[in-house]
Every structure is written in C-alpha cells, then in structure tokens.
Z-matrix of the N, CA and C atoms (Angstrom, degrees):
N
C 1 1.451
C 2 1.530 1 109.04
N 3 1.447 2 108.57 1 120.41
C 4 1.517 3 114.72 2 169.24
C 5 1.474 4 118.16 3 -35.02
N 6 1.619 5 138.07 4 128.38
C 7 1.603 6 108.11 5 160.54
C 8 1.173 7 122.24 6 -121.60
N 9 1.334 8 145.13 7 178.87
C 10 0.969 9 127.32 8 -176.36
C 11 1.476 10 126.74 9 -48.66
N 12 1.313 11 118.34 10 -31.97
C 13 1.400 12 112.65 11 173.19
C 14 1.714 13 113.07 12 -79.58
N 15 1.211 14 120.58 13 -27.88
C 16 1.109 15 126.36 14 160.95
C 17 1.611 16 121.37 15 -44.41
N 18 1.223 17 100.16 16 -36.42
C 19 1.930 18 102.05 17 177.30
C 20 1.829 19 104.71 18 -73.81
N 21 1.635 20 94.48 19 -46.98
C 22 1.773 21 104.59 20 -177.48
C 23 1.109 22 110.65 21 -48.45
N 24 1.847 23 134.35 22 -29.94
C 25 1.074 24 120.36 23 -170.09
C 26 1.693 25 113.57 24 -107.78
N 27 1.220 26 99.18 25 -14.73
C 28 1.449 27 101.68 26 -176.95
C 29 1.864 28 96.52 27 -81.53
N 30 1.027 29 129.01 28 -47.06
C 31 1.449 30 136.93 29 168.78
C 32 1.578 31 103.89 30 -26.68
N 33 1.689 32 93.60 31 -64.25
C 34 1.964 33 105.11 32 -163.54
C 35 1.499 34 83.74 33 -58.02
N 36 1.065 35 122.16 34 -63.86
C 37 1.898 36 110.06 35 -170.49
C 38 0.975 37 131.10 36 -27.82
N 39 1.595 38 98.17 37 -69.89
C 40 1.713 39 101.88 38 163.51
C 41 1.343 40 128.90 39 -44.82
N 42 1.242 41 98.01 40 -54.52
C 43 1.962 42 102.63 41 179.50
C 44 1.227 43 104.62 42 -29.93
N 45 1.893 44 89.04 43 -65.75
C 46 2.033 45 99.60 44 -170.98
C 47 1.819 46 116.11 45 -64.40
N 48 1.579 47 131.74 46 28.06
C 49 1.234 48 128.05 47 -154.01
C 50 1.633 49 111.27 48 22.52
N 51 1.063 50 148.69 49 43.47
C 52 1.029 51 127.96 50 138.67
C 53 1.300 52 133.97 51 -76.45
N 54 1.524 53 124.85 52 163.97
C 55 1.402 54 137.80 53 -154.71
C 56 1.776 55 91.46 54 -107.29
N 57 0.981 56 160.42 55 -169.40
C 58 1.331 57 168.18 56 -161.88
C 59 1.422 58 109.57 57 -113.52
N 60 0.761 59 92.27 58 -62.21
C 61 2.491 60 106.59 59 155.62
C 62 1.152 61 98.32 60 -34.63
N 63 1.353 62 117.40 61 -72.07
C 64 1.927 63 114.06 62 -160.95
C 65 1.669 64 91.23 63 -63.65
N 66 1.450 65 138.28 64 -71.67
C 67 1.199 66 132.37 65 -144.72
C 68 1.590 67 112.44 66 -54.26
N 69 1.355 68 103.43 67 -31.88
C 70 1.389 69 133.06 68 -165.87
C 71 1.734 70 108.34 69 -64.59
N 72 1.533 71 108.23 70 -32.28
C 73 1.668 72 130.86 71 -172.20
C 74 1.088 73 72.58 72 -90.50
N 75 1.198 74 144.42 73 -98.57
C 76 1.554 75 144.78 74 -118.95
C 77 1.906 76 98.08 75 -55.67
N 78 1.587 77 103.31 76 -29.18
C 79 1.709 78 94.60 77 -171.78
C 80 1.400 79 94.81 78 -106.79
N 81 1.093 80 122.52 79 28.79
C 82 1.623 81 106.50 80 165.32
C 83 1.188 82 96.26 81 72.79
N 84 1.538 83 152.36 82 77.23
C 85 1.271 84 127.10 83 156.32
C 86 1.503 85 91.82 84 -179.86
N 87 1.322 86 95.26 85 154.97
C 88 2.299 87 94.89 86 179.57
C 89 1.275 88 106.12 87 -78.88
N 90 1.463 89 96.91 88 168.79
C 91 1.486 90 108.07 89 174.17
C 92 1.666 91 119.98 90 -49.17
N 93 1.264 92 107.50 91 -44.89
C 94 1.678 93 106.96 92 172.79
C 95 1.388 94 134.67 93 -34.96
N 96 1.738 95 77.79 94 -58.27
C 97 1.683 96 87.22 95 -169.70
C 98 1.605 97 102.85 96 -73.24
N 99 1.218 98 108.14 97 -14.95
C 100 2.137 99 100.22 98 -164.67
C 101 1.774 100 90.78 99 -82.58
N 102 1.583 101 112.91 100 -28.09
C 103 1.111 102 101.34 101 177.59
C 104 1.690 103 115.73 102 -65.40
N 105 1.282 104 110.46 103 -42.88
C 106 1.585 105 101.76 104 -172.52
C 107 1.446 106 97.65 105 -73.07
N 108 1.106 107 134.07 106 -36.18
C 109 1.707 108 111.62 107 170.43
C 110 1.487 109 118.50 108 -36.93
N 111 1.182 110 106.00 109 -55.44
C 112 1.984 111 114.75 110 171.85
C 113 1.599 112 101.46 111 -47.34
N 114 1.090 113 134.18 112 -74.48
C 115 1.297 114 151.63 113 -172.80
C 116 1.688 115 109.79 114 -58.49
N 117 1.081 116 109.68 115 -15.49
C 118 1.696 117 105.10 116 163.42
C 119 1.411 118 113.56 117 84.49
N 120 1.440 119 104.90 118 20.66
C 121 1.595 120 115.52 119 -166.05
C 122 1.405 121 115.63 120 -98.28
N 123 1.583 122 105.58 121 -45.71
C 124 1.735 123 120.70 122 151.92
C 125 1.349 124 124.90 123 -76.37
N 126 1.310 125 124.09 124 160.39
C 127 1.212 126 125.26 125 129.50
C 128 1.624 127 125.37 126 -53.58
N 129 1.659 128 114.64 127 143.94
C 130 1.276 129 88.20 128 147.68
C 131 1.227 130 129.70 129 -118.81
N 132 1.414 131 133.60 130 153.49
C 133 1.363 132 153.78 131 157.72
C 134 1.347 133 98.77 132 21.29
N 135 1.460 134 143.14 133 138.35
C 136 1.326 135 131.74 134 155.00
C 137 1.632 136 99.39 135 -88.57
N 138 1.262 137 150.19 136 14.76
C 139 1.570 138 139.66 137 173.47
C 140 1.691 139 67.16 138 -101.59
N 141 1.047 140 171.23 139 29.92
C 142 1.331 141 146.04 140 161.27
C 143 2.142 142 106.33 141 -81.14
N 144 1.558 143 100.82 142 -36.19
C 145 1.185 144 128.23 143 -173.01
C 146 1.470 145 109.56 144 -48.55
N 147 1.682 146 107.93 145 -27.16
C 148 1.166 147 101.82 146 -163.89
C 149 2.179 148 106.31 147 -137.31
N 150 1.125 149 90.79 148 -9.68
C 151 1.737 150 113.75 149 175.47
C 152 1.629 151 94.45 150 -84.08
N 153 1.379 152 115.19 151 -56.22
C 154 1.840 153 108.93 152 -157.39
C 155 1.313 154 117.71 153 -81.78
N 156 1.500 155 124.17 154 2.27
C 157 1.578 156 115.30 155 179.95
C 158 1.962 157 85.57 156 -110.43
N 159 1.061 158 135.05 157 -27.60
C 160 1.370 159 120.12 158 176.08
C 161 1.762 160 106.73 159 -82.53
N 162 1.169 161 121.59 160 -27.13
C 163 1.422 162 102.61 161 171.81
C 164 1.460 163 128.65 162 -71.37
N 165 1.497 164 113.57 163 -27.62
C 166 1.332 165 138.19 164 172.44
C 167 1.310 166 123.68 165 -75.54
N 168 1.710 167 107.61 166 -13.18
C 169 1.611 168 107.22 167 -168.95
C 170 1.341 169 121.01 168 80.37
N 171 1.306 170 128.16 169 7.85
C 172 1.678 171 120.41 170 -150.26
C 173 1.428 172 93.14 171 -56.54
N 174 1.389 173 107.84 172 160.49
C 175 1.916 174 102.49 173 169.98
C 176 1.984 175 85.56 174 -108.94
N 177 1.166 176 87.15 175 -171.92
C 178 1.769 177 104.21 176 178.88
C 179 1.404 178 114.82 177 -30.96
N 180 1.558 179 114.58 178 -62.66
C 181 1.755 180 137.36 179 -152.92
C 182 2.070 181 81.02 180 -70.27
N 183 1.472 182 113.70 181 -61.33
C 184 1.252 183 98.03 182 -152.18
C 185 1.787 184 96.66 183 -91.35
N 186 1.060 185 134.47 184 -11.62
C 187 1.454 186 119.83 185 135.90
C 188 1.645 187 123.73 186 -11.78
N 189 1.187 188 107.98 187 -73.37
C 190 1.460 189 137.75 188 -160.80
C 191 1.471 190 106.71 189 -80.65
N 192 1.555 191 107.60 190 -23.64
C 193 1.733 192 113.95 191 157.16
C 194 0.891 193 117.26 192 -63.39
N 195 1.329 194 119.29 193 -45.15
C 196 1.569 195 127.99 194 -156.34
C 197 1.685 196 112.54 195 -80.08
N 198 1.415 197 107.12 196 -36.91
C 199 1.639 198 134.90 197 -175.65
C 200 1.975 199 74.11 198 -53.65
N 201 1.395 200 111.30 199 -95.74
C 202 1.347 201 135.69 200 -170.77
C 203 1.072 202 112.75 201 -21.31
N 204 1.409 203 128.46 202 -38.91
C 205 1.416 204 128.37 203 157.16
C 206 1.093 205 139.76 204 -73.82
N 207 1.005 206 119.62 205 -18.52
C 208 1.861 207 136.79 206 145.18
C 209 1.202 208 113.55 207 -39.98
N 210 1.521 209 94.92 208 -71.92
C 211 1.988 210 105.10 209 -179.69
C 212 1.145 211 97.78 210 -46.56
N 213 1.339 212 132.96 211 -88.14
C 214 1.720 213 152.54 212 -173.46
C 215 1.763 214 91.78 213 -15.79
N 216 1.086 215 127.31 214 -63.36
C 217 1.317 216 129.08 215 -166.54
C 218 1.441 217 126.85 216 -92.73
N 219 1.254 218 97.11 217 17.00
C 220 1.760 219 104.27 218 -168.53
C 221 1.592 220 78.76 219 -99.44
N 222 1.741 221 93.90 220 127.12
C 223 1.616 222 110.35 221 146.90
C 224 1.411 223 141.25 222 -54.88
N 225 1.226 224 114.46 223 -31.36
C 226 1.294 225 133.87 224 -177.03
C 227 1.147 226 124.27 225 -130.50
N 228 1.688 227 135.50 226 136.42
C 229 1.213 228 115.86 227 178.72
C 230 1.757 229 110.10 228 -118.65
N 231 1.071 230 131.66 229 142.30
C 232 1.320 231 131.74 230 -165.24
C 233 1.382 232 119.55 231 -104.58
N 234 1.016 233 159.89 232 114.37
C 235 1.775 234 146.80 233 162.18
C 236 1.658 235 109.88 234 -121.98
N 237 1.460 236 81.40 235 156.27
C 238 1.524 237 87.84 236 177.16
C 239 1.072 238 119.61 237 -123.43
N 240 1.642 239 100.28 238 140.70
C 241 1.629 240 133.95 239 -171.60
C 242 1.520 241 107.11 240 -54.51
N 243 1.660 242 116.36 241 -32.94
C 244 1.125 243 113.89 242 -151.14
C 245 1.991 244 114.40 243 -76.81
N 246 1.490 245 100.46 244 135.08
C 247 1.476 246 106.86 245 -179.00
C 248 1.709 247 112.65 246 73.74
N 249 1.750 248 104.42 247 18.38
C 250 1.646 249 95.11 248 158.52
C 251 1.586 250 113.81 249 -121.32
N 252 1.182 251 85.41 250 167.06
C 253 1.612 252 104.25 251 -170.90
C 254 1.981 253 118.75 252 -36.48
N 255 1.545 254 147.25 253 147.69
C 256 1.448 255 110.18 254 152.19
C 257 1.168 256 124.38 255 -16.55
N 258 1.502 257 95.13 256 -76.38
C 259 1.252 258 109.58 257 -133.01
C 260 2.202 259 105.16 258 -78.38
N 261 1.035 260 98.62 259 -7.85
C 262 1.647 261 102.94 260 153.63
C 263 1.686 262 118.20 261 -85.54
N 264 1.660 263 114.34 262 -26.92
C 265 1.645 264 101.84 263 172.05
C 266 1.351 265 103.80 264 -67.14
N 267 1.297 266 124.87 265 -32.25
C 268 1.597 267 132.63 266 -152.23
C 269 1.856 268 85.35 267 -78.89
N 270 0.935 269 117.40 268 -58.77
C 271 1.834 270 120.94 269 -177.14
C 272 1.741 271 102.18 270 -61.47
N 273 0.997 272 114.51 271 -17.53
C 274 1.813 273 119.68 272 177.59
C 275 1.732 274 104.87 273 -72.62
N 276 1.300 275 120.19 274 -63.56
C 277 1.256 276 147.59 275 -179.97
C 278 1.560 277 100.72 276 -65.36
N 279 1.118 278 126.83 277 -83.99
C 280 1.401 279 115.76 278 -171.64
C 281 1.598 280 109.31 279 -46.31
N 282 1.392 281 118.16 280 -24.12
C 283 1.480 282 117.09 281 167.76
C 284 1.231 283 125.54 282 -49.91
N 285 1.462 284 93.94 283 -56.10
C 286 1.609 285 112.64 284 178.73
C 287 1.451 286 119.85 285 -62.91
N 288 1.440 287 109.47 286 -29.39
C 289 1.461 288 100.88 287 -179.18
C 290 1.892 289 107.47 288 -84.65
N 291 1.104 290 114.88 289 -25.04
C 292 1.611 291 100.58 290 -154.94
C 293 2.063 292 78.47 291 -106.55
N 294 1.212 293 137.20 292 18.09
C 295 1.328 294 116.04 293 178.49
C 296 1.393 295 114.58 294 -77.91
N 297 1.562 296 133.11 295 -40.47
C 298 1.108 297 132.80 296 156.02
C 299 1.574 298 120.88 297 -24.36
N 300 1.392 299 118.20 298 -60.38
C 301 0.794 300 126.57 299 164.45
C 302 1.956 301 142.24 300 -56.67
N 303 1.183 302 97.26 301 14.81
C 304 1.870 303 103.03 302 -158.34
C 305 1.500 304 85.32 303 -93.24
N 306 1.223 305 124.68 304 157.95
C 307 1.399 306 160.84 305 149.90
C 308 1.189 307 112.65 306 -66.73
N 309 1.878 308 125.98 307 124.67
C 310 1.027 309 94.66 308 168.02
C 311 1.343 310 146.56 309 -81.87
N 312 0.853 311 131.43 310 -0.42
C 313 1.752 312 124.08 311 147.91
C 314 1.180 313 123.72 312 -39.08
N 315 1.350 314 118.75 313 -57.92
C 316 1.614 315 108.56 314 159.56
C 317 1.451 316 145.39 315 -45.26
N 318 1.413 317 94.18 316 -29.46
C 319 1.580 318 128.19 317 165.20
C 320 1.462 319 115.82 318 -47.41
N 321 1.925 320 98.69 319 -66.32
C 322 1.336 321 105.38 320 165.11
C 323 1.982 322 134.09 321 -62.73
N 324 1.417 323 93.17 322 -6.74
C 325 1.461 324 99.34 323 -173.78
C 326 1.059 325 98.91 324 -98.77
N 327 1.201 326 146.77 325 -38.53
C 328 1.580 327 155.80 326 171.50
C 329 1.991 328 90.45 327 -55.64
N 330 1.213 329 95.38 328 -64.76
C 331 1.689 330 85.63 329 -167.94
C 332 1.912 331 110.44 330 -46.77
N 333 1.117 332 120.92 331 -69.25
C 334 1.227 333 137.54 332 166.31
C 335 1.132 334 127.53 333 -17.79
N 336 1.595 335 117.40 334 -44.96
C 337 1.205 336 128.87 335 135.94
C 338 1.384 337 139.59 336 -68.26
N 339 1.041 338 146.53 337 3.31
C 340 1.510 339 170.46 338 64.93
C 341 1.415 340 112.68 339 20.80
N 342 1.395 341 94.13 340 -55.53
C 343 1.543 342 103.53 341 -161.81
C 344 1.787 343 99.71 342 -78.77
N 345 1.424 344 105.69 343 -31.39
C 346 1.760 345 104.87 344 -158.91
C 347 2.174 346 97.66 345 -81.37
N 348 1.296 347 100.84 346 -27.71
C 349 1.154 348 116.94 347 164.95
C 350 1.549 349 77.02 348 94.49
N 351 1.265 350 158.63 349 72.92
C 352 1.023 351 145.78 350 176.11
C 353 1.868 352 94.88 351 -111.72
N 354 0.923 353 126.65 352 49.11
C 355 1.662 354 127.80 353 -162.57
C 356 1.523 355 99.60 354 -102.09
C-alpha cells in the first residue's frame, strides 16, 4: 500500500527525472529497499529525516511536506516514560492498551480536547 510518504518520494523523483536506481544511489540504499519505502513495506532510515530534504533542495513548503509524511506514515508512535510523573506513565499505558480499541466518537472527543489544549 502506497503511503503518504511513499507518494512524497515517488513525486520528488519524478519531479527531479529520476529513475528509482538513481534516487536510490543518491540515499545510499538499492533500488528495492527505496522501493518498499514507497510501497509502505519498509521503514525508512531515520538519517533520511535529515540527509533527504538537503539532498533534494526541499525549500520550506516541501520541507514541511516531507516532515508530514513521515508522521502520516509512521506505524508506530514512541514516547518516553522517562522523568514523568506515575500517575501520567499510568495514563500513557492505559492509553496504549485500550487505543486500538476506541470508538470513533471517543476518538473525536479525545482529539477535541487535544486540540483545545484544555489538558
């Protein structure tokens, strides 16, 4: 499955006429693997975060694409426990376990609140 960063990079390719081979050299990595990055099959590289908008030139706007498509396409999200309170690890963890599980209405009420920053 295409993901969002998968479009960002197959796009930058094209833009830049490159072939998947060339883009693939320029980041250190074979054609395969840059392909399953597009295809949502790999991860990619975290030195990519900071190698692929200076090799490409990004200016600001497609910077800030590229960031967005990472997030958008990251499988997993990570935080750390370290130097907070219990009773916020305990609200971290019970998060993590029942989030699969949320409804969306709850989804939207969690977001909403998130969003108002009312925390």
């Amino acid at each position: 499955m295409l993901t969002e960063l998968g479009k960002f990079l197959r796009k930058l390719r094209i833009d830049a006429n490159l072939y998947l081979k060339d883009m693939a050299e320029s980041l250190g990595v074979t054609s395969a693997f840059l392909s399953a990055v597009e295809n949502g099959n790999r991860k990619m590289p975290e030195s990519w975060k900071e190698c692929l908008p200076k090799k490409f030139n990004l200016n600001d706007d497609a910077r800030n694409d590229f960031f967005d498509a990472v997030e958008k396409s990251s499988k997993e999200v990570s935080i750390s426990l370290e130097d907070v309170s219990e009773k916020n690890r305990d609200l971290a963890i019970s998060f993590a376990r029942t989030f699969p599980n949320l409804d969306e209405q709850t989804v939207d009420r969690i977001q909403r609140l998130l969003n108002k920053g009312k925390i």
